[in-house]
VOGU-3710 file (C-alpha; in Angstrom, 3 decimals, decimal comma):
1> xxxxxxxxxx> 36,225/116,218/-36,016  34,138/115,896/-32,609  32,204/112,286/-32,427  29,011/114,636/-32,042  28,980/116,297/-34,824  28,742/113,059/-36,968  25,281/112,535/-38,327  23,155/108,967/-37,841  20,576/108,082/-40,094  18,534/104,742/-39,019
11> xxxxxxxxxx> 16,926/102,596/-41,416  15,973/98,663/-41,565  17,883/97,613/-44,064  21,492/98,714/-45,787  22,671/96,880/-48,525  26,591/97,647/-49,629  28,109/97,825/-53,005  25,114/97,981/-56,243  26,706/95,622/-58,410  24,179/92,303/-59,730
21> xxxxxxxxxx> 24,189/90,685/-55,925  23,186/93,960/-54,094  20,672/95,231/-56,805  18,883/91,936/-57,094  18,979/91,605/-52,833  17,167/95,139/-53,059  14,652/93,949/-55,953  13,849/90,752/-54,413  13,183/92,663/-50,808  10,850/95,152/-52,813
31> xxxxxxxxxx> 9,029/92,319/-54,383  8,470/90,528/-51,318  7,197/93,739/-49,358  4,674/94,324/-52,253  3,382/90,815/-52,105  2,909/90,705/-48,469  1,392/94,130/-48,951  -0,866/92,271/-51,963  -2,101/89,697/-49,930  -3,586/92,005/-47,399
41> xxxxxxxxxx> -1,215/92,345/-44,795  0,655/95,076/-43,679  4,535/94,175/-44,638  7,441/94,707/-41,668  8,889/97,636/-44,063  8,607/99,606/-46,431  11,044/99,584/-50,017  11,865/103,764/-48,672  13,428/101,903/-46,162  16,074/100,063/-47,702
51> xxxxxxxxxx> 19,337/101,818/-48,425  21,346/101,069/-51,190  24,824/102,508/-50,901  27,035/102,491/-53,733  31,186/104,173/-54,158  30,905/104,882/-57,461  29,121/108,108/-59,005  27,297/106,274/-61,212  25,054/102,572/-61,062  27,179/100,605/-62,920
61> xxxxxxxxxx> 30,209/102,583/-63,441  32,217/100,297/-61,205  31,050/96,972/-62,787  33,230/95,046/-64,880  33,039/91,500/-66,458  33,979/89,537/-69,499  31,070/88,857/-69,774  28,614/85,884/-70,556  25,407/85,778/-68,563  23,684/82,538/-67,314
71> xxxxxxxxxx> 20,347/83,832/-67,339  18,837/81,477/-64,601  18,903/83,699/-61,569  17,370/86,600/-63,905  14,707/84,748/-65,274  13,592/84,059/-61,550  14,066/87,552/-60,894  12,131/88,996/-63,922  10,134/86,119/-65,729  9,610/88,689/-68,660
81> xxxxxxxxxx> 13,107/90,101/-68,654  12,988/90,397/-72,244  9,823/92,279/-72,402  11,465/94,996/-69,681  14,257/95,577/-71,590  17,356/93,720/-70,077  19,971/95,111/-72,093  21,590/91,546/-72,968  23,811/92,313/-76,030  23,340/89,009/-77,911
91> xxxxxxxxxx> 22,396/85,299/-77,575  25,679/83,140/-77,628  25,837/81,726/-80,801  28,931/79,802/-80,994  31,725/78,303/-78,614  35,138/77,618/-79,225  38,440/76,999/-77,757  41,940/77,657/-78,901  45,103/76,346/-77,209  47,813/79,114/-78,106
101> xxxxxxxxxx> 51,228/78,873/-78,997  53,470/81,992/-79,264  53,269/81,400/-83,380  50,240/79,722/-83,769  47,186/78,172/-82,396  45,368/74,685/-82,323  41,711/73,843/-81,827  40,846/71,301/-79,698  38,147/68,679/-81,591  36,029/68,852/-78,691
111> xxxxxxxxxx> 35,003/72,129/-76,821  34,645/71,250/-73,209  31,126/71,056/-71,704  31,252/73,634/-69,125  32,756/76,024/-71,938  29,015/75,295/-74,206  27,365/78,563/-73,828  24,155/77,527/-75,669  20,861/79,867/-73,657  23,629/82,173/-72,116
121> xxxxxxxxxx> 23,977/85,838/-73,133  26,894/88,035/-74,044  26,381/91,406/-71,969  27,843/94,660/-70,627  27,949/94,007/-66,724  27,697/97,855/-67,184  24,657/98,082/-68,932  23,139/95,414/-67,019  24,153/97,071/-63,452  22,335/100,021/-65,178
131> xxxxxxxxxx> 19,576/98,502/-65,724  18,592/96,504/-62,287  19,397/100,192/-60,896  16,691/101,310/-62,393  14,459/98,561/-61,720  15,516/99,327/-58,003  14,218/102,871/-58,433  11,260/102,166/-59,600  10,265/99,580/-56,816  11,122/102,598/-54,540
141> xxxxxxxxxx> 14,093/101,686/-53,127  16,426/104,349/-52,001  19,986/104,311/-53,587  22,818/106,417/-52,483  25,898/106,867/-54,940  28,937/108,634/-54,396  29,290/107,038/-51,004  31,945/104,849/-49,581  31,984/102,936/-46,636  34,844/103,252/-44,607
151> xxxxxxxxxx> 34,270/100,857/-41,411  31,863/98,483/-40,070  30,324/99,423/-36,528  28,948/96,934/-34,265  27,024/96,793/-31,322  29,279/95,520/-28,314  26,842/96,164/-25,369  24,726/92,933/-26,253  25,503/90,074/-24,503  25,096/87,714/-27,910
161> xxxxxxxxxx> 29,095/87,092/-29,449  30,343/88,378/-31,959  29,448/91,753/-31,252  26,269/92,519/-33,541  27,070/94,930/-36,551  25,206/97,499/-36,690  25,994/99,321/-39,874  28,752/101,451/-42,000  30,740/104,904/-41,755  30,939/106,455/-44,616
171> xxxxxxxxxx> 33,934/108,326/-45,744  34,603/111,905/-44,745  34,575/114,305/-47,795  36,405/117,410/-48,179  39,529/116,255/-46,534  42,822/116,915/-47,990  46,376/115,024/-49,116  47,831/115,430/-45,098  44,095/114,498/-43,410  42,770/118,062/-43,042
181> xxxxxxxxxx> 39,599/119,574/-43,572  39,167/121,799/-46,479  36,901/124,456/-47,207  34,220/121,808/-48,360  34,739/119,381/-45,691  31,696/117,225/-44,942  31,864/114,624/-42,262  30,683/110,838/-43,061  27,315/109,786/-41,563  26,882/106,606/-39,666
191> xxxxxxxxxx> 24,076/104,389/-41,244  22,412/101,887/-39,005  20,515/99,377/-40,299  18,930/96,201/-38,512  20,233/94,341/-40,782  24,025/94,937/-43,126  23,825/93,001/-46,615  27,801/93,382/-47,787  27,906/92,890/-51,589  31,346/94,864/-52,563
201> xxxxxxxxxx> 32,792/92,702/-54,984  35,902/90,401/-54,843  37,881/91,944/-52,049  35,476/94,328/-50,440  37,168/96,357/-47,671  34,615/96,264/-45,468  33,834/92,205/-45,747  37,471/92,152/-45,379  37,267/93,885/-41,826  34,314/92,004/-41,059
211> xxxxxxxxxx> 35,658/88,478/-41,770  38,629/89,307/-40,184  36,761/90,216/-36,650  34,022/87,640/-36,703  36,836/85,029/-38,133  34,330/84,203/-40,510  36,537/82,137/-42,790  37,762/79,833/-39,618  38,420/76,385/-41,433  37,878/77,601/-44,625
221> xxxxxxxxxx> 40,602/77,539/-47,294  42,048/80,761/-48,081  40,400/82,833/-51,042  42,535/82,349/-54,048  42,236/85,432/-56,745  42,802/86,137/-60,470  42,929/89,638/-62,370  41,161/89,837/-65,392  42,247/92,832/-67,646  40,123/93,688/-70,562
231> xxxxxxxxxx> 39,463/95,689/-73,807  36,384/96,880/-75,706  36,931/96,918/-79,319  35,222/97,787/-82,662  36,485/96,166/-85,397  35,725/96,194/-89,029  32,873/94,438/-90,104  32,907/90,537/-91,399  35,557/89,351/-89,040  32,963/88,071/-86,391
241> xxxxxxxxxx> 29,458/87,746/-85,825  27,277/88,768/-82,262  27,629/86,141/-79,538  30,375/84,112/-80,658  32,516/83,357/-77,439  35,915/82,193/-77,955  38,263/81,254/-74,854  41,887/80,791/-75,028  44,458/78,755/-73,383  48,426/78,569/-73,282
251> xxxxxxxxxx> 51,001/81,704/-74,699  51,484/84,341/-73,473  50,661/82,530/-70,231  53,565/79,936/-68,819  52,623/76,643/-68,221  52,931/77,109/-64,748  50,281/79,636/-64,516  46,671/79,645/-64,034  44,262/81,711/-66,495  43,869/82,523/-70,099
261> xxxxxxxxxx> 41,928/84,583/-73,054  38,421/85,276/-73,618  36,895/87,139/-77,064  33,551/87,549/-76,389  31,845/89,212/-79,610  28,844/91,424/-78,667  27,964/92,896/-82,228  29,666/92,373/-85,318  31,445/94,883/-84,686  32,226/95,288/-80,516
271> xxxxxxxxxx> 34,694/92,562/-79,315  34,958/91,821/-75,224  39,102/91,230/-75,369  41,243/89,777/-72,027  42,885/88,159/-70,227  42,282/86,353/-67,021  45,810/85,588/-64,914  45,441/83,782/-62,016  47,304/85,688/-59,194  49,133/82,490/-57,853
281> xxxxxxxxxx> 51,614/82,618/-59,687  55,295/82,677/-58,601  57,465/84,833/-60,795  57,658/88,296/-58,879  58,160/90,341/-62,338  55,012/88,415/-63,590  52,810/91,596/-65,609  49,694/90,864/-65,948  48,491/93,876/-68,390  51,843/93,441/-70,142
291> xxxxxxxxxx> 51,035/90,234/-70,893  47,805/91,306/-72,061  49,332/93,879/-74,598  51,247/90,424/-75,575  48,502/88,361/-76,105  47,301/90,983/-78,916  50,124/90,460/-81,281  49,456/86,664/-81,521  48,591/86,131/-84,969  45,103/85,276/-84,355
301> xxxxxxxxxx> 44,424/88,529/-82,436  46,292/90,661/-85,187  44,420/89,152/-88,061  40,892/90,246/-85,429  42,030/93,521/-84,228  43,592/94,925/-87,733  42,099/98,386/-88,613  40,287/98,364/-85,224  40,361/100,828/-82,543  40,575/100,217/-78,678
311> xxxxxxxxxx> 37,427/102,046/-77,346  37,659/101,332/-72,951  39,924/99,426/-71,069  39,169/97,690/-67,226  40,527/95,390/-64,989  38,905/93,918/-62,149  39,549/90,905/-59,719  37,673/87,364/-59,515  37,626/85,148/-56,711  38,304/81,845/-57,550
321> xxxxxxxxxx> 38,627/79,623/-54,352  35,212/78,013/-54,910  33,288/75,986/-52,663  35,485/75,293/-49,421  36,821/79,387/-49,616  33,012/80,679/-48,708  33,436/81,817/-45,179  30,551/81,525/-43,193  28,014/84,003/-44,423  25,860/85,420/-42,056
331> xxxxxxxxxx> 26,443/86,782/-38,678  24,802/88,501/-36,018  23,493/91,537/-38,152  24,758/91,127/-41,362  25,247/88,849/-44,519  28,093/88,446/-47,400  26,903/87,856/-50,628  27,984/87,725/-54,325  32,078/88,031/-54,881  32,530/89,499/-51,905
341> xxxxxxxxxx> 31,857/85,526/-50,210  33,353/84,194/-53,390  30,361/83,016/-55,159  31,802/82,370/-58,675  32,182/79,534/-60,504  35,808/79,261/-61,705  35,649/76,639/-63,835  32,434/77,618/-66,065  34,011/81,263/-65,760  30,565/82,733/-64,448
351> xxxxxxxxxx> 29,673/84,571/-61,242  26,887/87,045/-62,311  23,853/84,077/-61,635  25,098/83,215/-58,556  25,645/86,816/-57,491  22,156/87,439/-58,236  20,776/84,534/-56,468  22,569/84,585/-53,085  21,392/88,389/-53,577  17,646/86,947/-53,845
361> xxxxxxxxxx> 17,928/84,170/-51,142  19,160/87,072/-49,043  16,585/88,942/-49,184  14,331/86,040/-48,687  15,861/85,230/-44,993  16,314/88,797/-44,054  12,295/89,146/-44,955  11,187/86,343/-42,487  13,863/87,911/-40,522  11,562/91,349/-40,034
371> xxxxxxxxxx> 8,742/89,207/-39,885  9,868/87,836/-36,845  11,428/90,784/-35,453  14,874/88,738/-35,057  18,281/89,690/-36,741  20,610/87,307/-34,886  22,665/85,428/-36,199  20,654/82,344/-35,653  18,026/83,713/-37,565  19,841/85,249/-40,234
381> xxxxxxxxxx> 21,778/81,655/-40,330  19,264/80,257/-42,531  20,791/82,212/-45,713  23,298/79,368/-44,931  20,438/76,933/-45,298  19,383/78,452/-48,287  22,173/78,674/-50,654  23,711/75,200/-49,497  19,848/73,713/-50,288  19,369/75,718/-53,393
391> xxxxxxxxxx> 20,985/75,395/-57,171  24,191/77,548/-55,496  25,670/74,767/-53,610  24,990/72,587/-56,588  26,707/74,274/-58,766  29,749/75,215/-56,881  30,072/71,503/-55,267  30,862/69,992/-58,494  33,780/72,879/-58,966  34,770/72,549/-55,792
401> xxxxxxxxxx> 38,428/71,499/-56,457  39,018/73,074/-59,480  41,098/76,122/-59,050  42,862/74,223/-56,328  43,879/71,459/-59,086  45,514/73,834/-61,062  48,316/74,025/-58,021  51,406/72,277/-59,933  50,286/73,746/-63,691  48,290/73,872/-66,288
411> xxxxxxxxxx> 48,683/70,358/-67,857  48,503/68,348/-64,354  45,337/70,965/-63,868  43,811/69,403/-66,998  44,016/66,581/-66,021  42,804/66,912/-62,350  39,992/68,923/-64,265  39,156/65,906/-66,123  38,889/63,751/-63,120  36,686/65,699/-61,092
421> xxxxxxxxxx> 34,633/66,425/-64,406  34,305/62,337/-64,144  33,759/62,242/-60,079  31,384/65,155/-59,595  33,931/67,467/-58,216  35,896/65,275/-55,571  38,453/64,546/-58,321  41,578/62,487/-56,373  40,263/63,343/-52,584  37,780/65,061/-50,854
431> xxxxxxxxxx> 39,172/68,516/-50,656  42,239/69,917/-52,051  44,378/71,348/-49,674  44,970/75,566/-51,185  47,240/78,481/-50,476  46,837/82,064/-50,476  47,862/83,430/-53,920  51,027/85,850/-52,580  52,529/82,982/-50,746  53,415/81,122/-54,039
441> xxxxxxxxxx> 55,651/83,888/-54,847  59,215/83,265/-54,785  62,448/85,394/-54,366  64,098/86,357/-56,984  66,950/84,608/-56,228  64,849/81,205/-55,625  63,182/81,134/-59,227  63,779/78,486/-61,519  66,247/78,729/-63,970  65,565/76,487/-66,750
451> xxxxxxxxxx> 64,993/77,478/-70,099  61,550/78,589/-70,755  60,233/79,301/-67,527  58,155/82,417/-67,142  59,357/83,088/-70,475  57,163/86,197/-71,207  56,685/87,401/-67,744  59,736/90,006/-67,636  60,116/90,740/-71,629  58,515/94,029/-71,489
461> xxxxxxxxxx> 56,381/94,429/-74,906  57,156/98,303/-76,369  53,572/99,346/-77,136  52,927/100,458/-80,640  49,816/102,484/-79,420  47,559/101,227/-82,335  46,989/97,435/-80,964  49,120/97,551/-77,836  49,259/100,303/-75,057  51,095/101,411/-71,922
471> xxxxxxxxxx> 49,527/101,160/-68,652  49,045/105,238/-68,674  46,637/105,239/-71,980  45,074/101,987/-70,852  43,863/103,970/-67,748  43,000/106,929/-69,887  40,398/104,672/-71,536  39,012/103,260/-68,403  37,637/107,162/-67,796  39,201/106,483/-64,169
481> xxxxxxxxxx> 39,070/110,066/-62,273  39,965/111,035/-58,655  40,074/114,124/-56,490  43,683/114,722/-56,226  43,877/116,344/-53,005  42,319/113,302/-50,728  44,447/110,958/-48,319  46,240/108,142/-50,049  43,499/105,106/-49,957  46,322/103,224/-50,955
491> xxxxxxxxxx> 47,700/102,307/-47,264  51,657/101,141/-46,716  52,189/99,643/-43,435  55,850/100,185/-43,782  57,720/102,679/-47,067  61,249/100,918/-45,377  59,713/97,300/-46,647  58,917/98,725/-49,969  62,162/100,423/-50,479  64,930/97,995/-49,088
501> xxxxxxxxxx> 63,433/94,781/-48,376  61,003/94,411/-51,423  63,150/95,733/-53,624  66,492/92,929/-52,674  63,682/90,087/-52,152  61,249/90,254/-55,393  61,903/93,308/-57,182  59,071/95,278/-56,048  56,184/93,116/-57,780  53,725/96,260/-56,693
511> xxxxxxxxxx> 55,277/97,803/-60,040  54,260/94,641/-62,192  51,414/93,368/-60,902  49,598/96,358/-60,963  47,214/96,852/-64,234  47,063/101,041/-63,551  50,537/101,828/-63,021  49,662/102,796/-59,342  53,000/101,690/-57,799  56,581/103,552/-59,219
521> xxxxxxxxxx> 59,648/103,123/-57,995  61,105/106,451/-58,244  65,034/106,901/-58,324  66,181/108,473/-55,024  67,539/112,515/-55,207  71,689/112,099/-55,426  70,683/108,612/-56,831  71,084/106,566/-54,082  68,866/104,331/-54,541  64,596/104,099/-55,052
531> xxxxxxxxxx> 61,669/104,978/-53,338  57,926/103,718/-53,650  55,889/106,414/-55,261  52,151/106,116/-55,287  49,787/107,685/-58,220  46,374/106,843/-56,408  44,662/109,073/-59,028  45,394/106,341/-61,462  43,988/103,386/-59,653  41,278/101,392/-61,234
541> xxxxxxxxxx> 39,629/99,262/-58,096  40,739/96,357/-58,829  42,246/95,425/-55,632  44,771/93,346/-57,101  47,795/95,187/-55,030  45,616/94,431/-51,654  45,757/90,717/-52,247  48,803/89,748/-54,776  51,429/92,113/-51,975  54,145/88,853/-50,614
551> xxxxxxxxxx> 54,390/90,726/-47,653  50,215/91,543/-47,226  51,003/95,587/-46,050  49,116/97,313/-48,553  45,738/97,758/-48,053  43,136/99,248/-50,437  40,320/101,145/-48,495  37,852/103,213/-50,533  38,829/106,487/-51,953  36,386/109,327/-51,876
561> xxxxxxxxxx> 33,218/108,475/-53,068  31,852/108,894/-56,570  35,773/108,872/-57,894  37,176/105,461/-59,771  36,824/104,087/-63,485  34,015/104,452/-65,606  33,060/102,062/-67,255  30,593/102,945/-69,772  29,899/99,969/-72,015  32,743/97,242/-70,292
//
């Protein structure tokens, strides 16, 4: 397609990705333009003027959590949430925690501080995304779904370094399986914005490019991820009541591994089921979803699911580097906020608050930002100022070394948790030293081999299809859908890695670790051997294959937009 024929739109501000960070940057904006406007003066732009864009079809169909809401960046937001309707499920009403073995399950006498839910809120990040989109409607803000961005574009005639950004591509549509244009081919538009708020989620592709660039995360540690895979449920009535929150430790998980259970009860009747696996972990035939389907058939779980029936399945990524994995966050042009910097506390197992309010304190500096008529990054720098002065930094600076702690287990994580529990965060030095997440893995040939290691990680569970499922009718129940004839956004670097190396080294983990059954190694014609074969249309957006990969050559970009999971109600 000729450069000319690609359409620019210009507008002041473009905000990426409208999950809780982006939505409350775009509220907070509004509310800020109508004040100035309040007070008399005539405000540096207008709500029109701020573009939301957003890959899914939907607001909210992309948004997936446990999830338990901290309320405190929402009540800033909307004093009188509850009179507007936030659609918060239930008060929590209980908190427990069970330490599971593969035949039974003890209760510690003490539930852990950071685990007391008392004033939080068991939600639907669906119905919650849902509902700040409409808010953002009706302040007049202009959202765009159904549109991916595809690249970053910067500004490299300005003397200032690094280059400025000066917006997003979005993706072509109409373009077919081998890159051609079909008979509905529309070419991407180039948005340009004065200022570029990324708020994608964990992983974003375009934060990734732009971090990458800028080198944004120089002397940072590496961002260290988990998968969470989850289950709605409706169960009979009397076996729980709305907001109890239970969280899990130990079986299926090794004690080697990071992660473990949450049921998060938002009737009586709708149960929040998963498991969180930290993706860290160093046996290559590790499955996370199959050990999901095994953490079901624990006792406890069968005596709560019985008679139930599986209503939507989702799995989504978390970053949980904390503190010292935030790369810097603003640059010239542009800011990172919510998951996509790696806001989220790991240790209280809550991001939503903080993705809100680095969303609001955004909005706040890019504001004085217009006022002045500035968007450098000197000017924009003082979102740095703002987090690391407000309740953010805070929070996250007493968490700081948590993940991080976890490095040789779960029971010498304990007790490193304990410590920094007693020294504010600092635990037995300053800052833990942290790796990224795919180096861990090891070779096949260089696991362990004493009894018990890993033990569930490569026992494939048969599903029974009434409490446990395949991958296949997992992502039936996500309502994931794709346009079949697009290019691949599942990108190899190199098949001959996949096929030959991958397979002698680890096994091919891509076949494991992925919770959509995106990555098959097909047997060769004349059997000869196997072959990678990718089913994009299954894919769920989790992004776990771009980060958990031991050799880092896949790499998720956005598919065409509007197409992905949908999920209604997770």
């Amino acid at each position: 397609m000729a450069e000319g024929a690609r359409e620019t739109l210009e507008t002041d501000m473009l905000i990426v990705g409208a999950g809780p960070a982006g939505l409350s940057c775009a509220l907070r904006m509004a509310q800020l333009i109508k004040a100035h406007r309040d007070s008399g003066s005539q405000p540096p732009t207008i709500p029109e003027n701020i573009y939301v864009l957003e890959k899914a079809g939907a607001i909210g169909a992309h948004c997936l959590s446990g999830a338990i809401l901290d309320p405190r960046a929402l009540r800033e937001l909307f004093p009188n949430f509850a009179d507007q309707g936030a659609p918060l499920e239930s008060p929590a009403t209980s908190d427990s925690v069970l330490y599971l073995t593969e035949r039974g399950e003890w209760r510690p006498p003490i539930t852990p501080p950071f685990l007391h839910n008392h004033g939080n809120f068991v939600i639907s990040l669906n119905k919650f995304a849902k509902w700040l989109g409409e808010r953002v409607e009706q302040a007049g803000v202009s959202l765009f779904t159904g549109f991916s961005g595809m690249e970053v574009l910067y500004d490299g005639s300005l003397p200032a370094q690094p280059a400025r950004v000066l917006g997003v591509r979005t993706e072509d549509k109409g373009v077919d399986k081998n890159g051609k244009p079909k008979a509905n081919f529309q070419p991407g538009i180039d948005l340009h914005a004065k200022v570029t708020v990324f708020a994608e989620g964990a992983r974003g592709s375009l934060t990734k490019q732009l971090v990458s660039r800028q080198g944004l995360d120089r002397g940072r540690n590496p961002q260290v991820y988990a998968v969470g895979v989850k289950e709605l449920w409706e169960i009979p009535p009397g076996r729980t009541t709305a907001g109890q929150v239970i969280h899990t430790a130990g079986w299926p998980l090794s004690a080697s591994q990071f992660g473990g259970g949450f049921i998060y009860a938002l009737s009586n009747t709708l149960l929040s089921v998963g498991l969180v696996c930290g993706l860290d972990y160093i046996d290559p035939r590790f499955d996370p979803h199959n050990a999901f389907q095994q953490f079901k058939t624990h006792r406890y779980l069968s005596r709560l699911l019985e008679g139930g029936q599986m209503v939507r399945y989702g799995a989504k990524t978390i970053p949980e580097g904390g503190f010292y994995s935030i790369p810097t966050t603003a640059t010239n042009g542009a800011l990172i906020i919510g998951d996509s910097a790696g806001f989220l506390n790991s240790q209280r197992l809550k991001g939503i608050h903080l993705a809100m309010k680095t969303g609001m304190l955004a909005a706040e500096t890019i504001f004085e930002a217009f006022l002045k008529g500035d968007f450098s990054a000197a000017t924009l720098m003082n979102f740095e100022d703002r987090w690391r002065s407000s309740w953010v930094k805070e929070e996250l600076w007493t968490v700081r070394n948590f993940h991080q702690g976890f490095e040789h287990g779960f029971w010498r994580g304990m007790a490193h948790g304990a410590l920094q529990f007693l020294t504010g965060g600092r635990g037995v030095r300053s800052r833990y030293p942290a790796r990224a997440g795919h180096e861990r893995m090891k070779h096949l040939s260089d696991l362990p081999a004493q009894a018990g290691f890993a033990n569930v990680s490569y026992e494939r569970l048969k599903p029974d299809g009434k409490r446990t499922f395949d991958k296949l009718s997992d992502v039936y129940h996500s309502g994931t859908h794709h346009e079949e004839d697009q290019p691949c956004h599942l990108r190899i670097a190199d098949f001959d890695i996949c096929n030959h190396r991958c397979t002698e080294e680890y096994g091919n983990p891509c076949q494991y670790f992925c919770p959509a059954a995106v990555y098959e190694m097909e047997d060769d014609p004349g059997g000869a051997g196997k072959h990678l074969k990718i089913n994009a249309s299954n894919c769920v957006h989790c992004k776990t294959c771009d980060i958990a990969d031991p050799y880092q050559i896949i790499t998720w970009v956005c598919p065409e937009g509007g197409g992905g999971p949908h999920y209604d109600g997770l």
